[in-house]
Structures are given as C-alpha cells and as structure tokens.
C-alpha positions in Angstrom: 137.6 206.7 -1.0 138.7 205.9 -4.4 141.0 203.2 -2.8 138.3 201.5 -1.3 136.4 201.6 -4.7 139.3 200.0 -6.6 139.5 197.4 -4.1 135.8 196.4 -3.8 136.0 196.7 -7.9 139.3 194.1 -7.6 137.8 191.4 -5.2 134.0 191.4 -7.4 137.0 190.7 -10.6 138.5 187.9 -8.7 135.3 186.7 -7.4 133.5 186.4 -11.1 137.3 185.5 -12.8 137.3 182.5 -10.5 133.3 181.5 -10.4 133.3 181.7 -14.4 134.6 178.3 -15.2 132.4 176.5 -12.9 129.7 178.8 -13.9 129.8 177.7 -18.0 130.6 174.0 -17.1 127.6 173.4 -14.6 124.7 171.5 -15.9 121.4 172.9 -15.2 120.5 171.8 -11.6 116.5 172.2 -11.7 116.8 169.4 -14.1 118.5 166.6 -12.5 117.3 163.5 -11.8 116.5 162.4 -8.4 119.7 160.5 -6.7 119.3 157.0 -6.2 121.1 154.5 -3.7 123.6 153.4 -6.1 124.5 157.0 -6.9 126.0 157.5 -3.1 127.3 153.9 -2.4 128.1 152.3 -6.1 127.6 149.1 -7.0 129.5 145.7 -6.0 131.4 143.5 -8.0 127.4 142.2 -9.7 126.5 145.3 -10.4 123.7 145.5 -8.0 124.0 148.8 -5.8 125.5 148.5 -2.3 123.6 149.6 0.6 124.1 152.4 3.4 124.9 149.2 5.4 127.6 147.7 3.4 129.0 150.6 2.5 129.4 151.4 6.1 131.0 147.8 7.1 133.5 148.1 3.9 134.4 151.1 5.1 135.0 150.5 8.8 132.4 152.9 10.0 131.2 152.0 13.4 127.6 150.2 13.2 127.8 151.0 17.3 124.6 152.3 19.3 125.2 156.5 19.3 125.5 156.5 23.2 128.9 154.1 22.4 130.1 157.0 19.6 129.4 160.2 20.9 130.9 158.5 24.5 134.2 157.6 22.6 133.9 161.4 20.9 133.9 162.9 24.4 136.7 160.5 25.9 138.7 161.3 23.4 138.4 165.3 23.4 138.4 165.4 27.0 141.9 163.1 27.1 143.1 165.4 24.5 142.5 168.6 26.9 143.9 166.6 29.4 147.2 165.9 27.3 146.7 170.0 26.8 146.9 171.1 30.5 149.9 168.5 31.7 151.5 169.8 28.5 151.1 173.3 30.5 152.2 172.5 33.4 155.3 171.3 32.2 155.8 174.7 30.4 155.7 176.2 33.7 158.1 173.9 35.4 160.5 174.6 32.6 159.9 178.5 32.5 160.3 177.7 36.7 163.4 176.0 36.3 165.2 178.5 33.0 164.0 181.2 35.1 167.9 182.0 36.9 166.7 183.3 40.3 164.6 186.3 38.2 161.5 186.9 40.8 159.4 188.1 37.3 160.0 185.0 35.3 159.0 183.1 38.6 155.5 184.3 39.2 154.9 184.1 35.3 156.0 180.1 36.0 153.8 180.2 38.9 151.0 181.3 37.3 151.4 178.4 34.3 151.3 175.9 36.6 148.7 177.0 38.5 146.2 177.5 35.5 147.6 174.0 34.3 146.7 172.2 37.5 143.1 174.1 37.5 142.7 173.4 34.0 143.3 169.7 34.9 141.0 169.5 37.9 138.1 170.8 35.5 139.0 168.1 32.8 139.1 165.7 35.3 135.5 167.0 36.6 134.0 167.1 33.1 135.5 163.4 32.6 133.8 162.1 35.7 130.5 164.3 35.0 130.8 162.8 31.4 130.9 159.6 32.4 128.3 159.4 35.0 126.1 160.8 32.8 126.5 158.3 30.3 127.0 154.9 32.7 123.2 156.6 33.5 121.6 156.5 30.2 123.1 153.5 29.0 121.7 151.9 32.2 118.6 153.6 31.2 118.2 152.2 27.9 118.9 148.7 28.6 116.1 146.5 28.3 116.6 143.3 30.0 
C-alpha cells in the first residue's frame, strides 16, 4: 500500500515539476484578444495579411473538390494495405521455402499465405467498392 502511495505521491511531483514553468510563463488567457486573419497566415511582402487562400496555394495545399481528396486518401491507404498483404505472402513463401521438409513450419507457411491472399481479395474488394462509390457521387454532383 505504501508503495502505491509513494508512487501516486512521485508522478503528481513530476506532473506539477514539469507544468510549473509553463504555468508562471502563461499569460492570462481570458484576456486575449480575438485572433485575426493575419495572426494565422502572416502578412506578405506589403504587409497586408495573406489569406486562407494564398496561404494554401504558397503552401501546396490542394484547392481540389473533397470528393478528389478524401478519393486520393482512400487510394492511397488501400494501396498501402495492399503493399501490406503481398508483403505477407511473400513471408510465407519464404517461411515455405526455409522451412527444410519440417511438416510444422509448412502449415505455419501455409497459413501466411493463405491469410495474405484473403487479405488481398478483401483490399482488392474495398478498392473496387471504394471506387464505385465514388465514380457514383462524382457523377452525381456534376452539373452539366
């Protein structure tokens, strides 16, 4: 018990030791001043402040519709779990082929490839699902 009271007494220590400085150096935060557009983006070269826009041009942020990003974010996952499960199945084929006739280290082989080739078909189904889905809504949305 007393262990348990020295060490709940040791992390509130480290806790308030490390809060402190941040603690005495923090302005008041009830009296700030509201933000204004400059205060996020800066200003340019003039002086005048930049806007969300510019900011986001200078900075090579997309200025793409969202169905275009959040598209490219789900290609890009789902060829990543892709990379994932061939990685897998390759594990398998070596733990196949190091295996030296050994029944055991066979099956475990087995089993890696077989989860890596079903893993696969269900990335493959989530990428054609995935992209259905969105060929649909941006056919949707277009206004001709």
């Amino acid at each position: 018990m007393s262990k348990n009271v020295l060490s709940k007494a040791m992390n509130s220590l480290t806790v308030a030791a490390l809060s402190l400085p941040s603690l005495l150096s923090a302005k008041n935060a009830f009296a700030a001043e509201a933000l204004g557009v400059d205060d996020f983006f800066g200003k340019d070269a003039d002086g005048n402040p930049i806007g969300g826009e510019t900011f986001a041009g200078d900075s090579g942020l997309s200025s793409g519709d969202l169905v275009t990003s959040i598209s490219s974010i789900i290609r890009t996952a789902l060829g990543f779990l892709g990379i994932v499960t061939v990685v897998i199945i390759l594990y398998g084929g070596f733990l196949w082929m190091t295996a030296g006739g050994s029944e055991e280290r066979i099956k475990d082989a087995k089993k890696f490839i077989i989860r890596g080739i079903i893993g696969l078909v269900i990335v493959v189904a989530a990428f054609t699902i995935a992209q259905f889905v969105i060929t649909s809504i941006t056919g949707a949305l277009k206004t001709d």
